[in-house]
C-alpha positions as a Markdown table, in Angstrom:
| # | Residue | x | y | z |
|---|---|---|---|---|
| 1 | Unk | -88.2 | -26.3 | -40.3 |
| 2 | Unk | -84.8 | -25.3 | -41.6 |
| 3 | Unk | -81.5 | -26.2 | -39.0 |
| 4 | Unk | -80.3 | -23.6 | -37.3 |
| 5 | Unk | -77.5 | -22.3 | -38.5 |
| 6 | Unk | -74.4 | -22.6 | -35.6 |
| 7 | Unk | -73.9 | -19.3 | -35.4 |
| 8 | Unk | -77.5 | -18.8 | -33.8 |
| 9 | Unk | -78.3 | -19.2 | -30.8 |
| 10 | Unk | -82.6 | -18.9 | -29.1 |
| 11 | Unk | -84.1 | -16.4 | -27.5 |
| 12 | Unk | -83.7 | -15.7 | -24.1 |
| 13 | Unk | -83.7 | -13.1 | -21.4 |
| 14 | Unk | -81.6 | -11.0 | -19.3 |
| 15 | Unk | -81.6 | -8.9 | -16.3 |
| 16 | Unk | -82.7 | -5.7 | -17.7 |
| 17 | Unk | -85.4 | -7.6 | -19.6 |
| 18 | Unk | -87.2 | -9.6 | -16.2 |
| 19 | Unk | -87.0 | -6.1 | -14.4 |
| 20 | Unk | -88.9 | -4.6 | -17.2 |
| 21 | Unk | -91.6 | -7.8 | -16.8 |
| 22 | Unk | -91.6 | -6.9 | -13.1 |
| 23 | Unk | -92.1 | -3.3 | -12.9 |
| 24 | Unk | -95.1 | -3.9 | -15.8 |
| 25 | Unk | -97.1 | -6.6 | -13.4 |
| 26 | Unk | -96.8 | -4.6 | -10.8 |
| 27 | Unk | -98.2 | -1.5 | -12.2 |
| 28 | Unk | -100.7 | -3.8 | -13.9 |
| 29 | Unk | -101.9 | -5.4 | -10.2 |
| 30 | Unk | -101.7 | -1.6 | -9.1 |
| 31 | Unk | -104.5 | -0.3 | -11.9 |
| 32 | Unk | -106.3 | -3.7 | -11.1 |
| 33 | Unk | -106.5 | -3.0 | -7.6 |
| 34 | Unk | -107.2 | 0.6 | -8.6 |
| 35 | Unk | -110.2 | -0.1 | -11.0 |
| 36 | Unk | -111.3 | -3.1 | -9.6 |
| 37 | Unk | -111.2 | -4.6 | -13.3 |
| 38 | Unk | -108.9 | -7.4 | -14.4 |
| 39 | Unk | -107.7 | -5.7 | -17.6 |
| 40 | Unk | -104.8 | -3.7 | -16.0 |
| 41 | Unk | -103.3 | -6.7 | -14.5 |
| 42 | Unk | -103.5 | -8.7 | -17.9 |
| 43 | Unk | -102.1 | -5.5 | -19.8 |
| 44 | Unk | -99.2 | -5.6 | -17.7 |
| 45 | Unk | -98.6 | -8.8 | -18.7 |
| 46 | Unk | -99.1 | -8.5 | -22.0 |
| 47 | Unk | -96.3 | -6.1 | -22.2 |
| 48 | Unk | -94.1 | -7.2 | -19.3 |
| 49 | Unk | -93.9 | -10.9 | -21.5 |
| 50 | Unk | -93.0 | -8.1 | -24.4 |
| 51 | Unk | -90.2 | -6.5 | -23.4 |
| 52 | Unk | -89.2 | -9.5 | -21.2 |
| 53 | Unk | -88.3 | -11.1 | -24.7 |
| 54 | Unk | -87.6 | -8.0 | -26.8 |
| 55 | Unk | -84.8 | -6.2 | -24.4 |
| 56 | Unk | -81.5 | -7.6 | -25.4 |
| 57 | Unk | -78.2 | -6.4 | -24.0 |
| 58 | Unk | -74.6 | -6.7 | -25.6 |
| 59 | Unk | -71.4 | -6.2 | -23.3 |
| 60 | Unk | -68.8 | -3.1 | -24.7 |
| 61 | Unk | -67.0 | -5.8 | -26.6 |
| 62 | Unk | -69.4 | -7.6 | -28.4 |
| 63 | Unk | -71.7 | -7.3 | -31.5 |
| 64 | Unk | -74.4 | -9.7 | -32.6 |
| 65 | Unk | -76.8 | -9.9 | -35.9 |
| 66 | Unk | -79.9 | -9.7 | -35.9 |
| 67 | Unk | -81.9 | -11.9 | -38.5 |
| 68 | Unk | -86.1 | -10.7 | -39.3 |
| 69 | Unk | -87.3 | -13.9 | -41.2 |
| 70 | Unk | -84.2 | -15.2 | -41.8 |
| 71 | Unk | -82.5 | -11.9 | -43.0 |
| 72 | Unk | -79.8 | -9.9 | -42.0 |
| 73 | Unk | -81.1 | -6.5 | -41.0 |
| 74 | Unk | -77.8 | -5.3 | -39.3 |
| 75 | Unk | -75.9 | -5.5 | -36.2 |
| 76 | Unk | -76.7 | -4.3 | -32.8 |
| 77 | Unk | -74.7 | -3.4 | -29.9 |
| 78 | Unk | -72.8 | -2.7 | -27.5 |
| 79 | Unk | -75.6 | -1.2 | -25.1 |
| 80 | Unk | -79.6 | -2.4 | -24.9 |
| 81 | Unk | -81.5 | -2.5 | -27.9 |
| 82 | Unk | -85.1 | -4.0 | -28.9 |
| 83 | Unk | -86.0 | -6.6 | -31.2 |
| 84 | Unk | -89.1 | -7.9 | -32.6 |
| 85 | Unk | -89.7 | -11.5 | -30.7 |
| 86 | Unk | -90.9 | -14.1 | -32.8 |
| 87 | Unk | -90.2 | -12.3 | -35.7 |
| 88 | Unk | -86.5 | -11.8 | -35.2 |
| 89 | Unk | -83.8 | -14.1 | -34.0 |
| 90 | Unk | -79.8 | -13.0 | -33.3 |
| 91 | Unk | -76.9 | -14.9 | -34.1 |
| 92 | Unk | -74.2 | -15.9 | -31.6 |
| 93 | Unk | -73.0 | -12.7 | -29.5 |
| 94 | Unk | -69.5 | -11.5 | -31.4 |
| 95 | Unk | -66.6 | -11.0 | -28.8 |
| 96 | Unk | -64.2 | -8.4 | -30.6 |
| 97 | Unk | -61.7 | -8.6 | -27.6 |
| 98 | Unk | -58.0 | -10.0 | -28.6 |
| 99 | Unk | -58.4 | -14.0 | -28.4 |
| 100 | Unk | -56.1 | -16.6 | -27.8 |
| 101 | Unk | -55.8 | -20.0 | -29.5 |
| 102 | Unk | -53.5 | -22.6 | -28.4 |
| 103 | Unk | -52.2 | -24.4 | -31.7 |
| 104 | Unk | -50.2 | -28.0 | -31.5 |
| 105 | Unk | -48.4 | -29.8 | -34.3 |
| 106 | Unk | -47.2 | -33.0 | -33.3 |
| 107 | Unk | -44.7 | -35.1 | -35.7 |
| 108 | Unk | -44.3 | -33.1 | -38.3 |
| 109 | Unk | -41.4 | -33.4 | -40.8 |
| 110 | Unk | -38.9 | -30.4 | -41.2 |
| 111 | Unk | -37.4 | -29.7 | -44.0 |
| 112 | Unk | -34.0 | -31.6 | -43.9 |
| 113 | Unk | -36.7 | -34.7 | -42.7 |
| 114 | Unk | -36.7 | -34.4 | -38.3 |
| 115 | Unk | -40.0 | -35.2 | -36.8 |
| 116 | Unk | -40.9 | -32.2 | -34.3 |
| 117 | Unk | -43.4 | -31.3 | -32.0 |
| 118 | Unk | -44.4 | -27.8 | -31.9 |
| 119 | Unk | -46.5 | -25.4 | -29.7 |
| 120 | Unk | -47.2 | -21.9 | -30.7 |
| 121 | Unk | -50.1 | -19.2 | -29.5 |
| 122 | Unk | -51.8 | -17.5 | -32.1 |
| 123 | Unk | -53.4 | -13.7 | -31.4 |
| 124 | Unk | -56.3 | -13.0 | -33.4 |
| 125 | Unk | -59.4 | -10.5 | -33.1 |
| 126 | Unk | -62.4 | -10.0 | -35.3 |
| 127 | Unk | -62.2 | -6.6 | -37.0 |
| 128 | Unk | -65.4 | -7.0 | -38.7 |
| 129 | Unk | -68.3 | -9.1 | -37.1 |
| 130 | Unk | -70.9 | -9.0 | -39.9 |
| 131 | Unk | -68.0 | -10.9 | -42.3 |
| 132 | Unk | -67.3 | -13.5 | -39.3 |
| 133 | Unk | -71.4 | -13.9 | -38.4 |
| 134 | Unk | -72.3 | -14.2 | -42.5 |
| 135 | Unk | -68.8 | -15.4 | -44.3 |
| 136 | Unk | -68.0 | -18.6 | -41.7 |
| 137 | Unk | -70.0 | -21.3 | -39.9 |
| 138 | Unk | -68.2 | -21.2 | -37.0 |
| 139 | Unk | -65.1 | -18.8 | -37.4 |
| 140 | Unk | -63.6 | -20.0 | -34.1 |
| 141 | Unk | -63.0 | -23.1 | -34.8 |
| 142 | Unk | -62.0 | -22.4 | -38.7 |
| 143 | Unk | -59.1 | -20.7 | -36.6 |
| 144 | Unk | -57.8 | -23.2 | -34.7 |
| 145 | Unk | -57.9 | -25.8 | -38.0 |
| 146 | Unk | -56.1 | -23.1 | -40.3 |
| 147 | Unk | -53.6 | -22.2 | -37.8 |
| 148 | Unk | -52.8 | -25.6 | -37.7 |
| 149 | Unk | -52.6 | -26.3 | -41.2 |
| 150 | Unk | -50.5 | -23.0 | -41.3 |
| 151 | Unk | -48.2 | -24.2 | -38.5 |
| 152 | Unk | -47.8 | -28.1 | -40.5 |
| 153 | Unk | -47.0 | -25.8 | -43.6 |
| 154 | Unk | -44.3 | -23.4 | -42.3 |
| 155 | Unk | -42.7 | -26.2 | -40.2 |
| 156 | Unk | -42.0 | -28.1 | -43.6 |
| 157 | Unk | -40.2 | -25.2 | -45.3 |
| 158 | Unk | -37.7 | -25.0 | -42.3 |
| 159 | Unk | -34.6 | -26.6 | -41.2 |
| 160 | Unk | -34.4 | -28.0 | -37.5 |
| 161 | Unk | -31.6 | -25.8 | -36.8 |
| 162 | Unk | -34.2 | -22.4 | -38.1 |
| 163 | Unk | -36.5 | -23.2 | -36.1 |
| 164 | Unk | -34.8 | -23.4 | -32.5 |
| 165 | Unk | -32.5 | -20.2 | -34.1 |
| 166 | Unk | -35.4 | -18.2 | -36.3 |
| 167 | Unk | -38.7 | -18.5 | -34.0 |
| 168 | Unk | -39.9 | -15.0 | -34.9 |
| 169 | Unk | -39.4 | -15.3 | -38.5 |
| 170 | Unk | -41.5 | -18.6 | -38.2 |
| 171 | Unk | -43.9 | -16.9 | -36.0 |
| 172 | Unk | -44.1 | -13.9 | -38.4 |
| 173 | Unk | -44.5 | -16.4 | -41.8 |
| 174 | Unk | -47.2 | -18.5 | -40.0 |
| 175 | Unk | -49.2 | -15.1 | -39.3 |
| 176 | Unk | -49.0 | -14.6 | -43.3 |
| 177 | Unk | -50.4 | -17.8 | -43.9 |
| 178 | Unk | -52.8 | -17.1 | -41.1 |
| 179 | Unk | -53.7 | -13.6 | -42.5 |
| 180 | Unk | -54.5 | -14.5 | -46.1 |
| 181 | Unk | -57.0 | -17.2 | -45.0 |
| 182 | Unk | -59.0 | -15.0 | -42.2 |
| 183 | Unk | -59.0 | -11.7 | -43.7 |
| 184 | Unk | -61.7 | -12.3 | -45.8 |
| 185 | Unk | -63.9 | -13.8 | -42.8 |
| 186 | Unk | -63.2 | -10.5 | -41.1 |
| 187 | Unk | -60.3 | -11.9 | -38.8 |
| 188 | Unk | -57.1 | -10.8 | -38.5 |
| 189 | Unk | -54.4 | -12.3 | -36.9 |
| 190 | Unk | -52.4 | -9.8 | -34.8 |
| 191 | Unk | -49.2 | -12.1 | -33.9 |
| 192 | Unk | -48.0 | -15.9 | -33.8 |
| 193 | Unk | -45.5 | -17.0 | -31.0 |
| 194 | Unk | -43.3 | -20.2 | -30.7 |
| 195 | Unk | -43.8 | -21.7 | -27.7 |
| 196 | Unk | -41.7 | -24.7 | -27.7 |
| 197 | Unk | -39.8 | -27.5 | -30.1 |
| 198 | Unk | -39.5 | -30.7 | -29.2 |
| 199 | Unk | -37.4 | -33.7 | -30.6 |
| 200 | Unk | -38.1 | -37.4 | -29.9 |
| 201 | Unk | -35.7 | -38.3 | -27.5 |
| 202 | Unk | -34.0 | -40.7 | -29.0 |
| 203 | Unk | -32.8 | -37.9 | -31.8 |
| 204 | Unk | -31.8 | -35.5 | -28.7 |
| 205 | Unk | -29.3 | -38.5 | -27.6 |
| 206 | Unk | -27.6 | -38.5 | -30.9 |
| 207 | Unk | -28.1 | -35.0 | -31.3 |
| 208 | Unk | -25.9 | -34.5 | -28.2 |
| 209 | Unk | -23.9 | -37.0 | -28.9 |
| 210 | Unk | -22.7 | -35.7 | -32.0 |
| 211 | Unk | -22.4 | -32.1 | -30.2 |
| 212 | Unk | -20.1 | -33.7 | -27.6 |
| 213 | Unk | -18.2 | -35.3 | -30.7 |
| 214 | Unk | -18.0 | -31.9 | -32.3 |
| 215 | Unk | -16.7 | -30.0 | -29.3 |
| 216 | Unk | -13.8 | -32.8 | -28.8 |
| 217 | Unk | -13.1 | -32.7 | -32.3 |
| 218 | Unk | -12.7 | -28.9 | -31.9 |
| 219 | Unk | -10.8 | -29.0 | -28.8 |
| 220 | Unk | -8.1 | -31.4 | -30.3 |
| 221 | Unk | -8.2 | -28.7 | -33.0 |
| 222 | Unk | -7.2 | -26.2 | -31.0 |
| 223 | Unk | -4.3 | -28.3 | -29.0 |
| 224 | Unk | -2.7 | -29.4 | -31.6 |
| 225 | Unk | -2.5 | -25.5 | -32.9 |
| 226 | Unk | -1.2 | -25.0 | -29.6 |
| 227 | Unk | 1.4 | -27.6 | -29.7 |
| 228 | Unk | 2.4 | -26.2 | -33.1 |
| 229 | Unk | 3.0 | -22.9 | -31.8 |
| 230 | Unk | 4.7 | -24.1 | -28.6 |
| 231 | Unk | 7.0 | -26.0 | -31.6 |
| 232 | Unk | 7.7 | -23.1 | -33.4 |
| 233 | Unk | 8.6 | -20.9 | -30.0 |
| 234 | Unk | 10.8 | -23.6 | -29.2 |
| 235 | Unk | 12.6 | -23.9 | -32.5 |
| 236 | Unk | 13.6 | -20.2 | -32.4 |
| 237 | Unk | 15.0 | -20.6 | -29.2 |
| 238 | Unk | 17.1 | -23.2 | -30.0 |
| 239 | Unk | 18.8 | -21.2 | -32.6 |
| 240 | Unk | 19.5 | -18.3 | -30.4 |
| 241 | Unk | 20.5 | -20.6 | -27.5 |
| 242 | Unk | 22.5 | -22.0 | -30.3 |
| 243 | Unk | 24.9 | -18.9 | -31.2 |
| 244 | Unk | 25.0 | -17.4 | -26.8 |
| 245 | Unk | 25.7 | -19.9 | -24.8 |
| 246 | Unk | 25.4 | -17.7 | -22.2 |
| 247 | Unk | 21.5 | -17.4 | -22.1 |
| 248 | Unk | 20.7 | -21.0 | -22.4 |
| 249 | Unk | 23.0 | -21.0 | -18.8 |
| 250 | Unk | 20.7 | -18.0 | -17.5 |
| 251 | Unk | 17.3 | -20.0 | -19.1 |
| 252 | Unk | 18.9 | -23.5 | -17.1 |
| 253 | Unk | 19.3 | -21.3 | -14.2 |
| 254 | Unk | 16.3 | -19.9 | -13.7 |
| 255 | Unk | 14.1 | -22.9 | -14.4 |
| 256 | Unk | 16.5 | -24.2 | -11.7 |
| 257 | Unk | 15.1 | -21.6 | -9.6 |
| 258 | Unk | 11.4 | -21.9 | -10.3 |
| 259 | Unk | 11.3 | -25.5 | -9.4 |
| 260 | Unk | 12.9 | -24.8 | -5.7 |
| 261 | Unk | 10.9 | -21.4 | -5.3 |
| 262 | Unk | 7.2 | -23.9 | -6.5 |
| 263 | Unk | 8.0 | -26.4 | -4.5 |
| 264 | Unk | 9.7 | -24.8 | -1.6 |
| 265 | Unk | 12.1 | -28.3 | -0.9 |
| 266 | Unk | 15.6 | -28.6 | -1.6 |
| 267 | Unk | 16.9 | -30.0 | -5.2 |
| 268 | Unk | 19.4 | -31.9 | -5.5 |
| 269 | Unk | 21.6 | -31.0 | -9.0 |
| 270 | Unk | 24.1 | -33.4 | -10.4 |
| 271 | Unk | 27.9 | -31.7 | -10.8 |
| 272 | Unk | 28.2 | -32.4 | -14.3 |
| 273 | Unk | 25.3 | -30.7 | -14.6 |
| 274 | Unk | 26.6 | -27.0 | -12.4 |
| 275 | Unk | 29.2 | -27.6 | -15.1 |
| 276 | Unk | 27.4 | -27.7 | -18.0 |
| 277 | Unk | 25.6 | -24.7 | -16.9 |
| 278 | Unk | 28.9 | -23.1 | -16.1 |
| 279 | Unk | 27.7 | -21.7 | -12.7 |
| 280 | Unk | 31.1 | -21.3 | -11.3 |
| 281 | Unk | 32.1 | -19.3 | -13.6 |
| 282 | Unk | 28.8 | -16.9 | -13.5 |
| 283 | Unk | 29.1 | -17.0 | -10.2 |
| 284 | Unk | 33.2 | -15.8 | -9.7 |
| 285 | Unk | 32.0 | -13.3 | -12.8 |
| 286 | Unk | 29.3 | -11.5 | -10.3 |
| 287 | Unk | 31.8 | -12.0 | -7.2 |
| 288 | Unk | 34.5 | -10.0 | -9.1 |
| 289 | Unk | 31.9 | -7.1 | -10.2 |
| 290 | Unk | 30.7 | -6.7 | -6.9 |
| 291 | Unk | 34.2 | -6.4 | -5.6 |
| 292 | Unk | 34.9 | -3.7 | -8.6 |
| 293 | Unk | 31.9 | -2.1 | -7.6 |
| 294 | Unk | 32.5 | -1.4 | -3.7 |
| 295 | Unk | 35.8 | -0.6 | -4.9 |
């Protein structure tokens, strides 16, 4: 005898099938009883063992072939249908439902050379059952081994950085790749998600190492732009402090005043310094205006 192909799978019975053997021995037992003659019981059998092996039932999602001799006839289902026992034998019931398939790719080298680990979920459905039962051994697992093929392939055309940045164009490339191999089987491949990239751990360390480097680096950066600008501010003060005197006494003044109002304490100010600032003077200046002005 030839192997079975592994898309086949033996005849065997279902619900609808064993009722139908029932319900024929016991109307056979009944005409027995009935005509006191064995035949009726023995009909009954006869075509209870019939349909017990002849009634097949596919779910609403499924479709299966069905093979007289060893050729395809056609597909049957969803719903009861009849085949021809001995004579005919089906192939592995087709589920046309959206399937998922977990795909892994572990160590794989990026493009700029990083060995990743990657987990992504690939969505796929078969559009036309006769191509997957006829075209493919076993379609499901020439899935998962193309998908991960597909995966190894797109991870090598991207860049580390692309791939934790870009997953959906990944996800959309690998479901090219994916398409162009299954479409002919009668597959299609609705979508492709990234689940998760991994780096060894060791790479992560120096990966946030350098990070942390970068983000000092940047920080200095923007200090010493700071400092820069504080420099400049400072220079153009000096020049108009330079040529009015009198605001460099007002700017000593109040950052006289700020540090007593901040820390709330007394502060004790050397006189040469009240006469370098010239607070005397400000200060008979304002007593004389007042005077003027109650005048």
């Amino acid at each position: 005898m030839r192997p079975r192909m592994m898309n086949e799978v033996d005849l065997g019975v279902n619900r609808v099938g064993v009722a139908a053997f029932v319900l024929c021995f016991a109307a056979g037992a009944i005409l027995t009883a009935a005509t006191a003659t064995p035949l009726g019981i023995l009909a009954g059998a006869v075509i209870g063992l019939y349909l017990l092996f002849a009634i097949k039932v596919a779910d609403q999602w499924e479709k299966v072939a069905v093979l007289r001799f060893g050729r395809y006839i056609g597909l049957r289902g969803p719903g009861l249908f009849f085949i021809v026992p001995i004579v005919d034998s089906l192939s592995r019931y087709v589920d046309q439902r959206v399937r998922v398939a977990n795909v892994t790719a572990e160590s794989t080298l990026t493009r700029d050379t990083v060995p990743v680990n990657v987990d992504a979920i690939v969505f796929w459905l078969v559009w036309n059952a006769e191509k997957s039962i006829l075209e493919v051994s076993d379609f499901e697992q020439a899935i998962a081994m193309s998908a991960q093929t597909g995966l190894r392939e797109s991870i090598g055309r991207h860049e580390l950085a692309q791939m934790v940045t870009e997953r959906e164009s990944m996800g959309r490339e690998l479901q090219r790749i994916l398409d162009e191999k299954t479409n002919p089987w009668g597959i299609t491949v609705q979508s492709v998600e990234i689940r998760d990239v991994r780096i060894p751990q060791a790479l992560e360390d120096a990966m946030s190492r350098q990070a942390q480097a970068e983000r000092e680096r940047q920080a200095r950066r923007i200090l010493g732009q700071a400092e820069m600008e504080i420099s400049e501010s400072f220079s153009q003060a000096s020049k108009i402090y330079e040529s009015n005197p009198v605001a460099l006494h007002l700017r000593a003044m109040n950052m006289l005043y700020e540090a007593i109002k901040e820390r709330g304490s007394m502060v004790i100010v050397p006189s040469s310094v009240v006469e370098t600032m010239g607070l005397g003077g400000v200060m008979g200046t304002a007593s004389m205006n007042g005077a003027k002005l109650m005048e």
